[in-house]
C-alpha positions in Angstrom: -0.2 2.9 -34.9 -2.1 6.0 -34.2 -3.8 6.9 -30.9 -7.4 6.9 -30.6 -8.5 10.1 -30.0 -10.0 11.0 -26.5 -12.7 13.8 -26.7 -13.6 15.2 -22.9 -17.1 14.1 -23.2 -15.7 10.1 -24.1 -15.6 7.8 -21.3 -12.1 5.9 -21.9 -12.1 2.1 -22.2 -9.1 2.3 -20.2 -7.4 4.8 -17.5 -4.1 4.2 -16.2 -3.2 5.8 -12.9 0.4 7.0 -11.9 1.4 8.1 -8.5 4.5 10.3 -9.0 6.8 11.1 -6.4 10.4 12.8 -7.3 10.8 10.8 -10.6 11.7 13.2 -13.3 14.6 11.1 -14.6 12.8 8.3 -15.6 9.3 9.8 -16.6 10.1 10.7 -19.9 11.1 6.9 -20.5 8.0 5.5 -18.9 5.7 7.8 -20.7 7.3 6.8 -24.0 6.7 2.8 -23.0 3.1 3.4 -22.1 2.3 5.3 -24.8 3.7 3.1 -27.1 1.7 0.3 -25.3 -1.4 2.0 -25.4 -1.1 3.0 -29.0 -1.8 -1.1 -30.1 -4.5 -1.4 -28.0 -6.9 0.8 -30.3 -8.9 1.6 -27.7 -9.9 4.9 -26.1 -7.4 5.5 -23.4 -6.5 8.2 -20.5 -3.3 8.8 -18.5 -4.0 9.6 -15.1 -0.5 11.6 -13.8 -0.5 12.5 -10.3 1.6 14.6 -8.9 2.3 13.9 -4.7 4.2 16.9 -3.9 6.9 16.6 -5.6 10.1 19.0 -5.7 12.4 18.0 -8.6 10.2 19.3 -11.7 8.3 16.0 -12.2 5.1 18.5 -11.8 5.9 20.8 -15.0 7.3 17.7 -17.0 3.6 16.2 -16.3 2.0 19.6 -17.7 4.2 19.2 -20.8 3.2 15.4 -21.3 -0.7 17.2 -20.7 -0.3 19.6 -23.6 1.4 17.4 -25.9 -0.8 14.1 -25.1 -4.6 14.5 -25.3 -4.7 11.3 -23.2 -2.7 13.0 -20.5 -4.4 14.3 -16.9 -2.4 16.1 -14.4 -3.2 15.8 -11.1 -1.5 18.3 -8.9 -2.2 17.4 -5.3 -1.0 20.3 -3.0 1.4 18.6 -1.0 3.2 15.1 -0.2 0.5 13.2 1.0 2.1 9.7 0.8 1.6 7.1 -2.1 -1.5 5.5 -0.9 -3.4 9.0 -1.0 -2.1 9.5 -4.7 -3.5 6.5 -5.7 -6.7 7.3 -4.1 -6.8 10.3 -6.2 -5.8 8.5 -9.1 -8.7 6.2 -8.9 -10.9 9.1 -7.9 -10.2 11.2 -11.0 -9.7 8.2 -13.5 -13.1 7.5 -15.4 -12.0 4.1 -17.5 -14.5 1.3 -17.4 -10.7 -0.3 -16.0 -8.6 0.9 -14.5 -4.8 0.0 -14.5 -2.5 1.4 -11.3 0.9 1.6 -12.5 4.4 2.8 -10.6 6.7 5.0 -12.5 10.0 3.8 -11.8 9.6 1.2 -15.0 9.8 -1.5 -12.1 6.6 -3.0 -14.0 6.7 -3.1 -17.4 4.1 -1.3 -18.8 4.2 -4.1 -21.5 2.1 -6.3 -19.4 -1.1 -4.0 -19.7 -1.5 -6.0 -23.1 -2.2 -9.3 -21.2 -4.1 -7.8 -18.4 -6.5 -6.3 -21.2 -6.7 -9.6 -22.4 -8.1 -11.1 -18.9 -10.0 -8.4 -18.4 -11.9 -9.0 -22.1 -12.3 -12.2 -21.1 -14.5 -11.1 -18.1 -12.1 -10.5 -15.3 -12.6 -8.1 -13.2 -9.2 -7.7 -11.4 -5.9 -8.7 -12.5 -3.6 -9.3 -10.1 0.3 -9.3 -11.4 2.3 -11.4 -8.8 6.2 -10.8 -9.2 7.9 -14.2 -10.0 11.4 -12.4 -9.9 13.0 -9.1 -8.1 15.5 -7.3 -9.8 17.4 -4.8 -8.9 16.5 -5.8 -4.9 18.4 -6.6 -1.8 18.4 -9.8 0.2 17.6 -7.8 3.0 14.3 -6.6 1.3 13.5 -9.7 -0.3 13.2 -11.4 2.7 11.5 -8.6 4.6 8.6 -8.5 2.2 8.0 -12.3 2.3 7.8 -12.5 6.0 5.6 -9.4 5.8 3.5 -11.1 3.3 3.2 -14.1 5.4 2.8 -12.5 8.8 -0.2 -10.9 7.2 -1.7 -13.9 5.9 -1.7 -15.2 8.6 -3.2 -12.9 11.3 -5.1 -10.4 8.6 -9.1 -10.6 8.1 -8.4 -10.6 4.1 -6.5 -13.0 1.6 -3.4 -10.5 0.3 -1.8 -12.3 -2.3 2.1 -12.3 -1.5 4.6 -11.1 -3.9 1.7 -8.6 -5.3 2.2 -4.7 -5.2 -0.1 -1.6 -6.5 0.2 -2.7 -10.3 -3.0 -4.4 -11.1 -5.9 -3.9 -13.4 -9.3 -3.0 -11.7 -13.0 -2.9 -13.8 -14.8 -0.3 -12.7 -17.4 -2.0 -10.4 -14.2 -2.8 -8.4 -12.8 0.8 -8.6 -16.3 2.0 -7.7 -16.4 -0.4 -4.6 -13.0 0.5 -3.6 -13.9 4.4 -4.0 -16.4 3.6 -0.7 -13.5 2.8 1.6 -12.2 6.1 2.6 -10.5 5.5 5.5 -7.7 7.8 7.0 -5.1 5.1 7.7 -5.3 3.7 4.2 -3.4 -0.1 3.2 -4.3 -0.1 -0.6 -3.4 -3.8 -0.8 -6.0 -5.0 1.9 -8.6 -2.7 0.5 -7.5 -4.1 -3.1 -8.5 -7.7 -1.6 -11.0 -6.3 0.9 -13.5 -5.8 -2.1 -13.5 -9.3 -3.8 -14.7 -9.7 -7.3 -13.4 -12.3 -10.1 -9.6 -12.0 -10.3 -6.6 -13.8 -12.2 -2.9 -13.9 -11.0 -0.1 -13.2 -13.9 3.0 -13.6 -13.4 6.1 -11.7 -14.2 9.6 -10.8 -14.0 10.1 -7.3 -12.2 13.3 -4.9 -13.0 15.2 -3.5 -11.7 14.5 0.7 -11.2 15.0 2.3 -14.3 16.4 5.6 -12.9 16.5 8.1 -9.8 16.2 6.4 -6.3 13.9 4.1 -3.8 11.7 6.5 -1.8 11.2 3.3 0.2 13.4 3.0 2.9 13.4 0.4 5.9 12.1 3.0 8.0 9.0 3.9 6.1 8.8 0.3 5.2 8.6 -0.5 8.5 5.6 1.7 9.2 3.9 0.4 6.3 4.0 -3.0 7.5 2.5 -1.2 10.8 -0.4 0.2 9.0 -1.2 -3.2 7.0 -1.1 -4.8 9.7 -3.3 -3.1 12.3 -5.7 -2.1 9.2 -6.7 -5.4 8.9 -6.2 -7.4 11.8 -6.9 -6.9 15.7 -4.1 -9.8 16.4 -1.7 -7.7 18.4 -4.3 -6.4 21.0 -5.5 -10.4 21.2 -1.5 -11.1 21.6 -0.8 -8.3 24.3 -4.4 -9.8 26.0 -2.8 -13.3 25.9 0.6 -12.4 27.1 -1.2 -10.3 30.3 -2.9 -13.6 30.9 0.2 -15.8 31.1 2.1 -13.4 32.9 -0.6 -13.4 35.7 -0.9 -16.7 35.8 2.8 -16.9 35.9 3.3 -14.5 38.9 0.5 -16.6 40.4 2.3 -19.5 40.4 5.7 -18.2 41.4 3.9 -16.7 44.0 2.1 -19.9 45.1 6.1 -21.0 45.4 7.4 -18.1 47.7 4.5 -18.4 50.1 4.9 -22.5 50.2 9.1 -22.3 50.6 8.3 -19.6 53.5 6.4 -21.7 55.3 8.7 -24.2 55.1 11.9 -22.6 54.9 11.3 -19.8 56.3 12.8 -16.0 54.8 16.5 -15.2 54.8 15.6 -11.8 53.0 17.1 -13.4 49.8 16.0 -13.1 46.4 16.9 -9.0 45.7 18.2 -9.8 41.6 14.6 -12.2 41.3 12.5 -9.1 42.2 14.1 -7.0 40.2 13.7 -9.4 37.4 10.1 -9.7 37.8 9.5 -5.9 38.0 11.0 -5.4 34.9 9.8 -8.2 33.1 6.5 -7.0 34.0 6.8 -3.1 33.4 8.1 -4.1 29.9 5.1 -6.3 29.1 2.8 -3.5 30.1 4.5 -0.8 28.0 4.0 -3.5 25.0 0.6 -3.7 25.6 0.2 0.2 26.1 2.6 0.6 23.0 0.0 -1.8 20.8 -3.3 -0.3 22.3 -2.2 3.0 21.8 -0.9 2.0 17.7 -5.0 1.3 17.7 -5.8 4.0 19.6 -3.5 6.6 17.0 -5.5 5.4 14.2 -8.8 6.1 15.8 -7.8 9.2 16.6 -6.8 10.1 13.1 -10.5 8.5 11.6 -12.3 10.5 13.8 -10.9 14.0 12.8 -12.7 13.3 9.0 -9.7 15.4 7.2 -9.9 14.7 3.3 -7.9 12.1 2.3 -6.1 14.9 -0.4 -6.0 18.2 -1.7 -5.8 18.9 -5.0 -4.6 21.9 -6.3 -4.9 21.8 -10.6 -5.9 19.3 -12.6 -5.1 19.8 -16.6 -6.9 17.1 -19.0 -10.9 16.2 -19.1 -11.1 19.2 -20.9 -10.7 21.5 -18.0 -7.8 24.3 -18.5 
């Protein structure tokens, strides 16, 4: 089947966004897939290619995919400004009346976009595409994500569905309500459920990565859990609060006990390896506190400054050069 032809001045029926980050060896692949994909839907359509800094070509291979696919944008952002930004300029520059956020690995098979059309004719206006399987994951990472997921469902102010990443399908009074939250310290996923609106679950079977490597390590997944979870939830300062309280009333009581067994006993000077205990215990509590006031306090800091959430430096596709 033939492509329908996108004119600059058509709004698309449907934009599909693609952070890119270091994946030239698998790009060509996944561009062939969507493509393909898009091709039944016969339906105006736009590619939404952005480029977060990246240093292994995947930049000129999107200007190539530009001048050989009308449907293509490239988004050149002007340096690595993490995933979440990407997206956010994905969504910014995408003009579908949905919008589809995608990964480029081939993790999600762009062959699902045919069933989250189809829920999204039917009056949908997010799909949500929760991962029944992991392929091509470790234990390690398996199990890390679901206690993430459930840690967060748990203390967070929104519903994040578990086992749900970035690939979902978004109408365009859900993209434009999401475009209002522009936030430094950005956790797509919360601001995905943050917004609400009419949504379906679909399940499927995730693969393994296609080619090229994770750019998500336990390190940065680590700090991603960080941000989701202080993004949307003010537990921890309510924990370190609670844990001051007991430890006061704690040392209250204990030292209830010392002043009863020296009036009674009296005070051998005993009890060196107890104090010492104590002190510690309670320096380490108040460096947790500090620690979790001042994870707040960094975010603040960062909000306050009003920096752009990108930069972009080209953009080739809507007609623009």
């Amino acid at each position: 089947m033939n492509a329908v032809v996108l004119s600059p001045a058509t709004v698309p029926a449907l934009s599909v966004v693609v952070p890119v980050y270091n994946e030239m060896e698998v790009l060509p692949e996944f561009h062939r897939r969507l493509a393909a994909v898009l091709d039944t839907l016969q339906r105006a359509c736009e590619i939404v290619y952005v480029n977060d800094g990246s240093h292994d070509g995947s930049g000129a291979l999107m200007q190539q995919l530009a001048a050989a696919d009308p449907r293509v944008v490239a988004v050149e952002l002007s340096r690595n400004f993490g995933k979440e930004a990407a997206m956010t300029a994905g969504l910014d520059t995408a003009r579908g009346e949905a919008v589809i956020v995608i990964d480029s690995d081939l993790q999600d098979p762009p062959e699902q976009i045919r069933a989250m059309v189809d829920q999204w004719d039917s009056g949908v206006d997010i799909v949500l595409m929760q991962r029944s399987s992991r392929a091509g994951e470790s234990w390690l990472k398996r199990w890390t994500a679901t206690q993430f997921y459930r840690v967060i469902g748990r203390i967070g102010e929104v519903d994040v569905m578990p086992n749900v990443g970035d690939f979902r399908l978004m109408s365009r009074r859900a993209v434009d309500a999401l475009r209002t939250c522009r936030e430094r310290t950005r956790f797509m996923k919360g601001l995905y459920a943050w917004v609400g609106f009419r949504q379906v679950v679909l399940q499927y079977d995730r693969d393994p990565r296609f080619a090229g490597e994770t750019k998500w390590n336990y390190w940065r997944l680590w700090n991603f859990a960080l941000e989701g979870i202080t993004s949307f939830s003010t537990a921890p300062l309510k924990i370190a609060s609670y844990a001051g309280l007991l430890v006061a009333m704690a040392a209250f009581v204990f030292g209830v006990y010392v002043m009863i067994k020296t009036l009674l006993f009296g005070d051998p000077v005993q009890g060196f390896p107890t104090l010492i205990t104590v002190v510690l215990f309670l320096g380490g509590v108040q460096l947790m506190a500090l620690g979790i006031i001042g994870e707040y306090l960094a975010r603040v800091f960062v909000e306050v400054k009003q920096r752009p959430l990108y930069v972009v430096d080209t953009i080739k596709g809507h007609g623009q050069p």
